[in-house]
SEKOLPA-536231 format. One record per atom (N, C-alpha, C): residue number from 1; residue in three letters; chain; x, y negated, z. Coordinates in steps of 0.02 Angstrom, whole numbers. Example, Ala and Ser with C-alpha at 12.3 -4.5 7.8 and 13.67 -1.06 7.14 Angstrom:
BEGIN
{k: 1; r: ALA; c: A; east: 660; north: 284; up: 390} $
{k: 1; r: ALA; c: A; east: 615; north: 225; up: 390} $
{k: 1; r: ALA; c: A; east: 660; north: 165; up: 390} $
{k: 2; r: SER; c: A; east: 642; north: 112; up: 354} $
{k: 2; r: SER; c: A; east: 684; north: 53; up: 357} $
{k: 2; r: SER; c: A; east: 645; north: -2; up: 394} $
This chain:
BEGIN
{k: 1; r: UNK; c: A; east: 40; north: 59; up: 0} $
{k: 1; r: UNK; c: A; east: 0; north: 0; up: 0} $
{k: 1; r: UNK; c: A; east: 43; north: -63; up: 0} $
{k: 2; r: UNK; c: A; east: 8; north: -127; up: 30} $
{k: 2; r: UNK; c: A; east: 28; north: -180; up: 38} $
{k: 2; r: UNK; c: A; east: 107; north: -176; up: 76} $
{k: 3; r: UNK; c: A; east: 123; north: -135; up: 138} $
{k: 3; r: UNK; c: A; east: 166; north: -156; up: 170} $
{k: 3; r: UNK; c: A; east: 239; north: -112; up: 131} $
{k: 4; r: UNK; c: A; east: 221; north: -61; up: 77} $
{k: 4; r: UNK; c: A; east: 284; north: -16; up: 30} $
{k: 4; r: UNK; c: A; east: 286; north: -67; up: -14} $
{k: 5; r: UNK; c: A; east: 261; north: -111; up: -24} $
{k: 5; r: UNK; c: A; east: 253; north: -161; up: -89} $
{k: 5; r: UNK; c: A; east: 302; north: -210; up: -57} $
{k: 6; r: UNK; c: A; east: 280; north: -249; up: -3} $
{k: 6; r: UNK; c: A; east: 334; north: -271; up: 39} $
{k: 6; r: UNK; c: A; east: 402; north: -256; up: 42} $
{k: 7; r: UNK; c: A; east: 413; north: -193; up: 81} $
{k: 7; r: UNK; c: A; east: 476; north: -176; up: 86} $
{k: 7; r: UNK; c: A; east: 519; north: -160; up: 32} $
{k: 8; r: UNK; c: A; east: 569; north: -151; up: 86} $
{k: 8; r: UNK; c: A; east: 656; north: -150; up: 67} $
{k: 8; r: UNK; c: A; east: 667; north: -223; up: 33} $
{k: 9; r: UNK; c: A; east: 677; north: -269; up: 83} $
{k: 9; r: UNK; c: A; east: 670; north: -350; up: 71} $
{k: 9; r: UNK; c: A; east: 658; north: -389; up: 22} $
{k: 10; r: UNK; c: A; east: 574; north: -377; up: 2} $
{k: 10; r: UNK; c: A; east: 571; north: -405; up: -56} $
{k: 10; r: UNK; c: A; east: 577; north: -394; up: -114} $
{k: 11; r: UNK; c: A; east: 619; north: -354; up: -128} $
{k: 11; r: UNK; c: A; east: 637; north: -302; up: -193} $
{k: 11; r: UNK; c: A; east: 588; north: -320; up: -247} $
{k: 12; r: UNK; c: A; east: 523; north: -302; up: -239} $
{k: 12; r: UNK; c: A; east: 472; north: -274; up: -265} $
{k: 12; r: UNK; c: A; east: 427; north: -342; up: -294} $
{k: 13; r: UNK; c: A; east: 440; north: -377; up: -234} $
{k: 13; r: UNK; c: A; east: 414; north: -454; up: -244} $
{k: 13; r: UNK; c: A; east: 440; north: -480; up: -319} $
{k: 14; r: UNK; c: A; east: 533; north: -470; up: -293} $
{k: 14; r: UNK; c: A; east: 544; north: -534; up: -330} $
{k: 14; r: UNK; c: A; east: 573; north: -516; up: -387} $
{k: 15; r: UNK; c: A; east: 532; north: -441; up: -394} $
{k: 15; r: UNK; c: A; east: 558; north: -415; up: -482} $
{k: 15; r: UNK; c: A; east: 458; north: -426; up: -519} $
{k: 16; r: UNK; c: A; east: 424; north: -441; up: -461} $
{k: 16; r: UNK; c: A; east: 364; north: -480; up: -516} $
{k: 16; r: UNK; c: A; east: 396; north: -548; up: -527} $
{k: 17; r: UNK; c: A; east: 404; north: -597; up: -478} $
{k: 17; r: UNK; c: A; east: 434; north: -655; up: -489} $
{k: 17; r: UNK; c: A; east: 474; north: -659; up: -549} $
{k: 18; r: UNK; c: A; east: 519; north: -623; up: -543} $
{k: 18; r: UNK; c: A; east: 566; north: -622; up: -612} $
{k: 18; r: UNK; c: A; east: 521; north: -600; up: -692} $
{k: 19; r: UNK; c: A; east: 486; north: -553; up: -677} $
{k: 19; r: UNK; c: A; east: 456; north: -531; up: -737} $
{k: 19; r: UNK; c: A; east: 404; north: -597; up: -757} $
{k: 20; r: UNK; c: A; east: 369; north: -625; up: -711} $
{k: 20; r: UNK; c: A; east: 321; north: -667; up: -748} $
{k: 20; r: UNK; c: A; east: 366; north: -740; up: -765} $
{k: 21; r: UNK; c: A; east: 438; north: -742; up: -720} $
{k: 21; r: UNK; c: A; east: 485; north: -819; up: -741} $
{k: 21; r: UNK; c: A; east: 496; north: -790; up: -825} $
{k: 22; r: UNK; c: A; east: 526; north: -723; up: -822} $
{k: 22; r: UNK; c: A; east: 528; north: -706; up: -896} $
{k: 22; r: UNK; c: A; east: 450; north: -710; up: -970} $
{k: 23; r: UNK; c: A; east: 409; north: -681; up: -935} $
{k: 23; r: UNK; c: A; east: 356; north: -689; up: -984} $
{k: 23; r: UNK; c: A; east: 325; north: -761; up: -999} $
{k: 24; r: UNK; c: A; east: 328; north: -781; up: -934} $
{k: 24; r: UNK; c: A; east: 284; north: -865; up: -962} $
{k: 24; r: UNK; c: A; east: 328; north: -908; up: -965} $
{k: 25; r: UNK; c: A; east: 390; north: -930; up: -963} $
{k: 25; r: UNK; c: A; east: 444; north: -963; up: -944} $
{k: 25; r: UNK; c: A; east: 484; north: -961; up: -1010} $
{k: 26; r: UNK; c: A; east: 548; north: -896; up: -989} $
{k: 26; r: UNK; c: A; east: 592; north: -874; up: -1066} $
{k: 26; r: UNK; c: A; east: 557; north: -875; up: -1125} $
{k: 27; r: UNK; c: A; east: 527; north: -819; up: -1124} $
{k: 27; r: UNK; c: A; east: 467; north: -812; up: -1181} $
{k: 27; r: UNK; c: A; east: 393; north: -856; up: -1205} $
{k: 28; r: UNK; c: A; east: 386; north: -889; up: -1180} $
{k: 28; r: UNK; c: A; east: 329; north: -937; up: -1174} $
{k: 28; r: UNK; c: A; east: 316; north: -939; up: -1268} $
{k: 29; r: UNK; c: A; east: 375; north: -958; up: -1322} $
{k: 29; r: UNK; c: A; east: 363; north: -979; up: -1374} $
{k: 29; r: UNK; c: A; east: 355; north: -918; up: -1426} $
{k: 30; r: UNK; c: A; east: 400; north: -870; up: -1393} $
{k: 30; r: UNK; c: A; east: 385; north: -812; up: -1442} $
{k: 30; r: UNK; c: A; east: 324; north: -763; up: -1431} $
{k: 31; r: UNK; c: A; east: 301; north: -758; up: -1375} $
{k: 31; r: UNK; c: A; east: 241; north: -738; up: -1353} $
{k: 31; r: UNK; c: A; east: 139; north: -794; up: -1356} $
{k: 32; r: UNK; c: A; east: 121; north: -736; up: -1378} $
{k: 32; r: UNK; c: A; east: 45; north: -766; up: -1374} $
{k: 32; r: UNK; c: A; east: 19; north: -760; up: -1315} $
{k: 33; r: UNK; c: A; east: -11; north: -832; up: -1283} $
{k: 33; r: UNK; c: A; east: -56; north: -821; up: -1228} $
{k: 33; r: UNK; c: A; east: -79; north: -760; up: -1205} $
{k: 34; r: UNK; c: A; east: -124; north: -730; up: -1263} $
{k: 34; r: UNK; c: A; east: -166; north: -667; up: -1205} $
{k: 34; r: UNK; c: A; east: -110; north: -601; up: -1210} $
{k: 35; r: UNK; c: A; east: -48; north: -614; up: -1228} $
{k: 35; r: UNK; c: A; east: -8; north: -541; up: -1193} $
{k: 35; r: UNK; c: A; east: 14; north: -584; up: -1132} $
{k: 36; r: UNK; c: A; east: 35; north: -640; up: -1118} $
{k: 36; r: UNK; c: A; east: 32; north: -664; up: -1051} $
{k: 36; r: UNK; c: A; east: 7; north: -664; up: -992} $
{k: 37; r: UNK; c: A; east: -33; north: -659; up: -1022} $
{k: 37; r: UNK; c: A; east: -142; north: -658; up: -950} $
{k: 37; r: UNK; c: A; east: -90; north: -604; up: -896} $
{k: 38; r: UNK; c: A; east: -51; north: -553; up: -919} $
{k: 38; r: UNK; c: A; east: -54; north: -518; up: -877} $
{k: 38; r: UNK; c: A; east: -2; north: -511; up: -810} $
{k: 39; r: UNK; c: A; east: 45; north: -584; up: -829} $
{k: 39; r: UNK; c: A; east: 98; north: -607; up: -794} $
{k: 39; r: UNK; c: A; east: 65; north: -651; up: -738} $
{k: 40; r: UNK; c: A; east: 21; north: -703; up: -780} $
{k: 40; r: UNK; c: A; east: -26; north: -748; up: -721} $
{k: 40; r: UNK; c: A; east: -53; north: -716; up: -667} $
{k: 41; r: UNK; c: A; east: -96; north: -645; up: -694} $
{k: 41; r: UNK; c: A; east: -151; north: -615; up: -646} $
{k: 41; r: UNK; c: A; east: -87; north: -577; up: -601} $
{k: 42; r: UNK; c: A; east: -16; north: -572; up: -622} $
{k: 42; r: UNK; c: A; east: 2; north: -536; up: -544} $
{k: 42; r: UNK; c: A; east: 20; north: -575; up: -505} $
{k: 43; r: UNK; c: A; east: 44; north: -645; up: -522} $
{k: 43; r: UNK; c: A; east: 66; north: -695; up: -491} $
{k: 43; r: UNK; c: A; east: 16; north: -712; up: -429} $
{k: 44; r: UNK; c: A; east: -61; north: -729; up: -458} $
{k: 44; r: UNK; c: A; east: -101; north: -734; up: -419} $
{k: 44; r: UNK; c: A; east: -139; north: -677; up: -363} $
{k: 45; r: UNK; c: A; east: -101; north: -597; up: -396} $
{k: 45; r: UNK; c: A; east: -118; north: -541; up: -358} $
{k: 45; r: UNK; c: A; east: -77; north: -565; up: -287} $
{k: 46; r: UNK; c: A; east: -7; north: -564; up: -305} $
{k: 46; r: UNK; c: A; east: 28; north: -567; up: -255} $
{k: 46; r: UNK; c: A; east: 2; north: -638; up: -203} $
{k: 47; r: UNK; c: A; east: -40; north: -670; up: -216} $
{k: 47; r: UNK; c: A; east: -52; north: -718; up: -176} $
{k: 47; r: UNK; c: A; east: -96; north: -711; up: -145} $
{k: 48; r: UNK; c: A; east: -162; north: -680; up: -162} $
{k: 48; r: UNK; c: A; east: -206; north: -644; up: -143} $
{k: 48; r: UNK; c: A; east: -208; north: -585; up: -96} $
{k: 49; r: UNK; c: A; east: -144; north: -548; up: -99} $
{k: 49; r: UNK; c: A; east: -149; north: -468; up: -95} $
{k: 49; r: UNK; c: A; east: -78; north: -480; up: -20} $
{k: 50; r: UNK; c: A; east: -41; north: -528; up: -37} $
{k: 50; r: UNK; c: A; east: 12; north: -533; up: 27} $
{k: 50; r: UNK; c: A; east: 8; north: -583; up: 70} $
{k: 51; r: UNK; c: A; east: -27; north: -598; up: 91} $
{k: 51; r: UNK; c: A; east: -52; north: -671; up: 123} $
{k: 51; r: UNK; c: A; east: 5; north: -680; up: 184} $
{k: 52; r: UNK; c: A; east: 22; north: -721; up: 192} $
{k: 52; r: UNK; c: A; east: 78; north: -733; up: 230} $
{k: 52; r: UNK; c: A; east: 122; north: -699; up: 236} $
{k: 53; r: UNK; c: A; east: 178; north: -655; up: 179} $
{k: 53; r: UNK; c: A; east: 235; north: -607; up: 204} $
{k: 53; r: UNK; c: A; east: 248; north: -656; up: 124} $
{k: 54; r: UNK; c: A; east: 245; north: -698; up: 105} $
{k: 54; r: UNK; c: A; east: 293; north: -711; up: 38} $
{k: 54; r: UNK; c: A; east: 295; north: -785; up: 45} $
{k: 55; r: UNK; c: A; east: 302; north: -803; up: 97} $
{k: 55; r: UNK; c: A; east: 322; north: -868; up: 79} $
{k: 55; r: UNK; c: A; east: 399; north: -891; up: 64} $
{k: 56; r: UNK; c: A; east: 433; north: -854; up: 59} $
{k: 56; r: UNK; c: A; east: 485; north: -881; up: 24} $
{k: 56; r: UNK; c: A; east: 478; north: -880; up: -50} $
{k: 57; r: UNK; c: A; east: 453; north: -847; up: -70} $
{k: 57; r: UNK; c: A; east: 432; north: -865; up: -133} $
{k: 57; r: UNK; c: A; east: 374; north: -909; up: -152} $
{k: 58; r: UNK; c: A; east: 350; north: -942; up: -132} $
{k: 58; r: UNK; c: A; east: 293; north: -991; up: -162} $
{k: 58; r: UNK; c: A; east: 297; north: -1022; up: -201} $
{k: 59; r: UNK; c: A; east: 391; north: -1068; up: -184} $
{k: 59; r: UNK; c: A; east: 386; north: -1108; up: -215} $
{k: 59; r: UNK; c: A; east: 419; north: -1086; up: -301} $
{k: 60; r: UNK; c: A; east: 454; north: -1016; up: -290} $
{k: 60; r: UNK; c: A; east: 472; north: -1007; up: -369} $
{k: 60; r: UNK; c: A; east: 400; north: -980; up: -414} $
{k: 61; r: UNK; c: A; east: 334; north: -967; up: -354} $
{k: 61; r: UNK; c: A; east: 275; north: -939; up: -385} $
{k: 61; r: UNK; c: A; east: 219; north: -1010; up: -415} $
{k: 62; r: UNK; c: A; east: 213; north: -1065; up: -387} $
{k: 62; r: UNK; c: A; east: 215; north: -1131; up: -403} $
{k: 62; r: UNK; c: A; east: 248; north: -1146; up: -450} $
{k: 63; r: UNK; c: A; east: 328; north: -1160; up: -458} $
{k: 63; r: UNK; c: A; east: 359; north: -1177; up: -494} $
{k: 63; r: UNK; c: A; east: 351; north: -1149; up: -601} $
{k: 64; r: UNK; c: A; east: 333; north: -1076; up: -577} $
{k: 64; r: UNK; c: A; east: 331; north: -1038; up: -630} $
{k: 64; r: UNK; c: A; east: 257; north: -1074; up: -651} $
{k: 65; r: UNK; c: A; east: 211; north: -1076; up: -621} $
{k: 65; r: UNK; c: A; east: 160; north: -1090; up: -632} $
{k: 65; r: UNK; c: A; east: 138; north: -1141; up: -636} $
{k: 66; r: UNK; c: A; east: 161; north: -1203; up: -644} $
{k: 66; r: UNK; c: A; east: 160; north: -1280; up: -645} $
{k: 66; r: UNK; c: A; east: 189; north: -1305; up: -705} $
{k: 67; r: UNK; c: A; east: 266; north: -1255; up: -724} $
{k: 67; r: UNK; c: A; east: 296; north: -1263; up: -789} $
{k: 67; r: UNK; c: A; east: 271; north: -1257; up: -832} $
{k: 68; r: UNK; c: A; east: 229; north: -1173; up: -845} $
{k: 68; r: UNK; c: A; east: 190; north: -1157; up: -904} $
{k: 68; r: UNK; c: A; east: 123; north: -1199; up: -922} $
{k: 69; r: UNK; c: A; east: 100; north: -1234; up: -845} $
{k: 69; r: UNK; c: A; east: 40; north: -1275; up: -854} $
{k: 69; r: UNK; c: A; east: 54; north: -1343; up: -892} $
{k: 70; r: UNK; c: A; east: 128; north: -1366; up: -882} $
{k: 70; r: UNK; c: A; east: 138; north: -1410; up: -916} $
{k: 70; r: UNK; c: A; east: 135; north: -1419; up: -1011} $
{k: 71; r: UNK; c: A; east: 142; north: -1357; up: -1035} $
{k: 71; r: UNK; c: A; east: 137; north: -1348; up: -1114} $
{k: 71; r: UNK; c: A; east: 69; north: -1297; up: -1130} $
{k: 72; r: UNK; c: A; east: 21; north: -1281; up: -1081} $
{k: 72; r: UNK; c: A; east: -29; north: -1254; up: -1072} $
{k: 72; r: UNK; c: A; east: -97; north: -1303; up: -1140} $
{k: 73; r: UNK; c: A; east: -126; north: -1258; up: -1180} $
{k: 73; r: UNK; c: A; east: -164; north: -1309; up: -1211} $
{k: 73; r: UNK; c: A; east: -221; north: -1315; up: -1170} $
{k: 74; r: UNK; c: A; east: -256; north: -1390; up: -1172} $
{k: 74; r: UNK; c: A; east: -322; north: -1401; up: -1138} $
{k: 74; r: UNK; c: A; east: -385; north: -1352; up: -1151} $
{k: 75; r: UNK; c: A; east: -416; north: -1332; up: -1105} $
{k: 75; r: UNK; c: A; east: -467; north: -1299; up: -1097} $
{k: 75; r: UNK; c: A; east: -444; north: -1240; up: -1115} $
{k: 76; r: UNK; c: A; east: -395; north: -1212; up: -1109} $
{k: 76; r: UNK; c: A; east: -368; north: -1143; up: -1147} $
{k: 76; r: UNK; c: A; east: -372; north: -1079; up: -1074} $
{k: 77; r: UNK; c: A; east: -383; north: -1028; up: -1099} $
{k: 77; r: UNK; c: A; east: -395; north: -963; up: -1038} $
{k: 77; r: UNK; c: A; east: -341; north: -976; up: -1006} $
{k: 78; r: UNK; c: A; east: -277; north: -963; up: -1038} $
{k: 78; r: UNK; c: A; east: -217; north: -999; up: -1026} $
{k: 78; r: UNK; c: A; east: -221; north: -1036; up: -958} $
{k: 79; r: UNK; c: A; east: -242; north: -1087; up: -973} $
{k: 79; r: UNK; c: A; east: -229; north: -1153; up: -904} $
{k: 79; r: UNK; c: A; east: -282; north: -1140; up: -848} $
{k: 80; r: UNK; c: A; east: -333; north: -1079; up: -869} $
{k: 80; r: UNK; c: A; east: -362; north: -1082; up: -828} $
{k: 80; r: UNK; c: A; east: -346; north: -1036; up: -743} $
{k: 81; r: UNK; c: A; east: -327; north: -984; up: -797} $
{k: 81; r: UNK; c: A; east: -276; north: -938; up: -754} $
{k: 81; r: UNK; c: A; east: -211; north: -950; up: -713} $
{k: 82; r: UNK; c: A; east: -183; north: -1004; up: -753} $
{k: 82; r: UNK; c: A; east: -139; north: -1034; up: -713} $
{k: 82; r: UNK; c: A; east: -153; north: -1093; up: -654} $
{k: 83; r: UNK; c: A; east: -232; north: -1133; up: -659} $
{k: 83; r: UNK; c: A; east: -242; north: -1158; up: -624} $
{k: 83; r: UNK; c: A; east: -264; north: -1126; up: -578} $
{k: 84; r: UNK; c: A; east: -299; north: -1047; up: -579} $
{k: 84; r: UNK; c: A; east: -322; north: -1011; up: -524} $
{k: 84; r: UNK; c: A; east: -259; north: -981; up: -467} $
{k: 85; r: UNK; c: A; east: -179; north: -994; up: -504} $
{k: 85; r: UNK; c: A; east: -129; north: -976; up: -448} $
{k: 85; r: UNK; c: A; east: -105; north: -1031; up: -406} $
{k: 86; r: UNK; c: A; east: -109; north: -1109; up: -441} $
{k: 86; r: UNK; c: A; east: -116; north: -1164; up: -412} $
{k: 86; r: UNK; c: A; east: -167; north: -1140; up: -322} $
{k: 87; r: UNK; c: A; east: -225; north: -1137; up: -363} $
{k: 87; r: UNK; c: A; east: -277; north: -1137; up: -301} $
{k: 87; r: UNK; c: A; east: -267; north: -1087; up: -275} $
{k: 88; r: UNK; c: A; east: -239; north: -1018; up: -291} $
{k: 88; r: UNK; c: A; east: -238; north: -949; up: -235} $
{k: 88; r: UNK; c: A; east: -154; north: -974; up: -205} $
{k: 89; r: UNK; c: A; east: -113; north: -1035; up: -231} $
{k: 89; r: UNK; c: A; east: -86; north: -1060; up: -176} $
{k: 89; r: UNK; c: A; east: -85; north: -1091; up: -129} $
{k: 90; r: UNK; c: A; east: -135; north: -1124; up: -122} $
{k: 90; r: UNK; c: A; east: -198; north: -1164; up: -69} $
{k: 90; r: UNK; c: A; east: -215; north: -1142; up: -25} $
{k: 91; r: UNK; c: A; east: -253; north: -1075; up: -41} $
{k: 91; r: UNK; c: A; east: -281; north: -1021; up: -22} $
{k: 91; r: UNK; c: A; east: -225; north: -968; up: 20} $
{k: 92; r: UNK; c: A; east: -194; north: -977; up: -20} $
{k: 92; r: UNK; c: A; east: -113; north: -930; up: 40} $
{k: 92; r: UNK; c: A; east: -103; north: -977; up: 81} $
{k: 93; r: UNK; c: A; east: -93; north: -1022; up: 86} $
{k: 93; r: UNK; c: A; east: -45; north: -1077; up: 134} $
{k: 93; r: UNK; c: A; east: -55; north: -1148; up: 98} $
{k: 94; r: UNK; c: A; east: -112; north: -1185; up: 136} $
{k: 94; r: UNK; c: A; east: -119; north: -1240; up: 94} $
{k: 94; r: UNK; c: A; east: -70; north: -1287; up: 120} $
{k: 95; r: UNK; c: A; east: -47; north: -1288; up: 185} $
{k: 95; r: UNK; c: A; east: 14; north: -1344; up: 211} $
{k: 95; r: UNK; c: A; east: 58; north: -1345; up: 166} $
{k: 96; r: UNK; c: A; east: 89; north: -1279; up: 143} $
{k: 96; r: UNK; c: A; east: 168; north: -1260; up: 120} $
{k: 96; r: UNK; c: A; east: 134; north: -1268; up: 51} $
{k: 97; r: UNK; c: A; east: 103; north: -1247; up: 32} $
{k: 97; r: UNK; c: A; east: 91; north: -1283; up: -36} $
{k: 97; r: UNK; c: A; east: 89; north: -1347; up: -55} $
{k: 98; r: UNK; c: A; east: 59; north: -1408; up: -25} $
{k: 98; r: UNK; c: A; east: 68; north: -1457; up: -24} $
{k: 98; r: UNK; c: A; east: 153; north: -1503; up: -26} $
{k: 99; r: UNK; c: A; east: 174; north: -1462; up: 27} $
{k: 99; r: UNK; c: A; east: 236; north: -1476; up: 60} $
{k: 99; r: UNK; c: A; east: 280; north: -1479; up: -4} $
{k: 100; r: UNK; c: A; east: 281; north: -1413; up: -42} $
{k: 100; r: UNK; c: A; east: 327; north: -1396; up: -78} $
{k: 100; r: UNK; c: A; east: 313; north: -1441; up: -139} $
{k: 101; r: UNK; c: A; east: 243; north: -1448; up: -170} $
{k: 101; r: UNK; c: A; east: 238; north: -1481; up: -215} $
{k: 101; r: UNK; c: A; east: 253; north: -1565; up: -206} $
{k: 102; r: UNK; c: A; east: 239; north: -1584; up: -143} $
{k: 102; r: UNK; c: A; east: 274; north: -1670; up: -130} $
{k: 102; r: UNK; c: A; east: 346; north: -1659; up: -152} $
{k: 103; r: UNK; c: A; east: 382; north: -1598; up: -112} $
{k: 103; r: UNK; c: A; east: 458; north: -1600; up: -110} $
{k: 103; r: UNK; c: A; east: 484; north: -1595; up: -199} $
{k: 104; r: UNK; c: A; east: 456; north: -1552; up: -227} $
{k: 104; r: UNK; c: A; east: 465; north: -1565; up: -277} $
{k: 104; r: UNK; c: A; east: 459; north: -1631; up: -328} $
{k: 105; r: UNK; c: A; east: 409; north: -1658; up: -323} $
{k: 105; r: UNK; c: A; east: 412; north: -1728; up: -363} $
{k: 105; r: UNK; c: A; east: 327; north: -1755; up: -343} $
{k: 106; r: UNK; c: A; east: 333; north: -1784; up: -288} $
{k: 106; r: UNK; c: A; east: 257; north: -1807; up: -256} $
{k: 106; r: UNK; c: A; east: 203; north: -1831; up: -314} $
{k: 107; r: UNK; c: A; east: 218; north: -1854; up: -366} $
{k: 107; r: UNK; c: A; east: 177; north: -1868; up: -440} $
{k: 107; r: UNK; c: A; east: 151; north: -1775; up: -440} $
{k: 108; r: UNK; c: A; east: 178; north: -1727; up: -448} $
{k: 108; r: UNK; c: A; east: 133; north: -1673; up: -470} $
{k: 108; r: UNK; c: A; east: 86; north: -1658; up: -417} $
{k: 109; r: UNK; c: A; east: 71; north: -1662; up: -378} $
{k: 109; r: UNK; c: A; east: 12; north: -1663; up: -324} $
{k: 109; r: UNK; c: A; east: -37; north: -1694; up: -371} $
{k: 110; r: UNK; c: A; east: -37; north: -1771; up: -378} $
{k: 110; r: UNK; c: A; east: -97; north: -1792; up: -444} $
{k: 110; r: UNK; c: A; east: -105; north: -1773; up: -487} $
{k: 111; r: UNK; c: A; east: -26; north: -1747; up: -520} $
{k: 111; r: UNK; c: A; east: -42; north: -1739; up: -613} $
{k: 111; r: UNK; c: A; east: -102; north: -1643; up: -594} $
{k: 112; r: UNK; c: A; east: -77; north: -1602; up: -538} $
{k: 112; r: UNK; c: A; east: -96; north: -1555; up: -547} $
{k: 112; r: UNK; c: A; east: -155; north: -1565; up: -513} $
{k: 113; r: UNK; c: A; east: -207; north: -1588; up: -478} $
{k: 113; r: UNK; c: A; east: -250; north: -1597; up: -450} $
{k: 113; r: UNK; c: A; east: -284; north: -1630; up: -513} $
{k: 114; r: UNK; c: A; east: -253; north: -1668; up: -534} $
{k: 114; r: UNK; c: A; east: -303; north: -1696; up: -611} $
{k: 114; r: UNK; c: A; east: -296; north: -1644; up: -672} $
{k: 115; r: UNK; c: A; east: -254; north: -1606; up: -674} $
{k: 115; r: UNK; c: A; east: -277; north: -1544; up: -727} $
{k: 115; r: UNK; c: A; east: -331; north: -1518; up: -710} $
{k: 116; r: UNK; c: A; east: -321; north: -1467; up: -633} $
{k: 116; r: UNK; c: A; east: -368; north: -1438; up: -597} $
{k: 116; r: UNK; c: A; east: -444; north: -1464; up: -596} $
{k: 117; r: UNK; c: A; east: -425; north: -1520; up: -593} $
{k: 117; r: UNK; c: A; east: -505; north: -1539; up: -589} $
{k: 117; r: UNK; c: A; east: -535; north: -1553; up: -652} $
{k: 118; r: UNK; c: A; east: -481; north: -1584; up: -700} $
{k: 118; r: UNK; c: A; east: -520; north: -1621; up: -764} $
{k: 118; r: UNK; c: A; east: -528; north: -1550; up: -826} $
C-alpha cells in the first residue's frame, strides 16, 4: 500500500517526480497532450494518496506543474488537469503551498489563482 510506496526514502516518490519532470517538462514539445494526461493524474495521485509524508517534494510537484501551465493552451484538458494539482496542492498543505509559491516569485500566487479561476 501507501506506506511500501513510501519507503526505502522516497525512492518510489521521486522516480514519479522524475518521470512526470521528464514527460511534461523534457518532452513537453515532442509529445501530445493526451499521452501526457497520464503524468498529471500521478502527480495529483501522489497528492491525494500521501497526504503529509511528501512534503519535500511539493515544491518540485508545483514547480513541474506551474511550468507546463505556463505553455498550457487556454481551456485545454491539458490546463485543466494541471490546475487540479495546483488545487490537490492546497488540499495537501495549503500553508506550504502558499509559502513555496510566494518564495518562488510572489507574482505566481496571482498569475496562478487567475488561470485557476479564469
Amino acid at each position: 500500500g501507501t506506506e511500501r510506496f513510501l519507503s526505502r526514502d522516497g525512492y518510489y516518490v521521486q522516480l514519479v517526480v522524475q518521470m512526470a519532470r521528464h514527460v511534461l517538462i523534457a518532452h513537453a514539445d515532442s509529445m501530445p497532450d493526451y499521452e501526457a494526461y497520464g503524468a498529471v493524474k500521478m502527480l495529483e495521485s501522489l497528492l491525494y494518496n500521501c497526504r503529509g509524508a511528501i512534503d519535500a517534494k511539493l515544491g518540485d510537484i508545483l514547480g513541474i506543474a506551474l511550468r507546463r501551465l505556463q505553455t498550457s493552451r487556454p481551456n485545454s484538458a491539458m490546463r485543466t488537469l494541471l490546475c487540479n494539482v495546483v488545487s490537490g496542492a492546497l488540499f495537501y498543505n495549503a500553508q506550504l503551498t502558499l509559502e513555496l509559491l510566494m518564495r518562488e516569485d510572489p507574482a505566481a500566487v496571482s498569475n496562478t489563482l487567475s488561470t485557476w479561476m479564469g
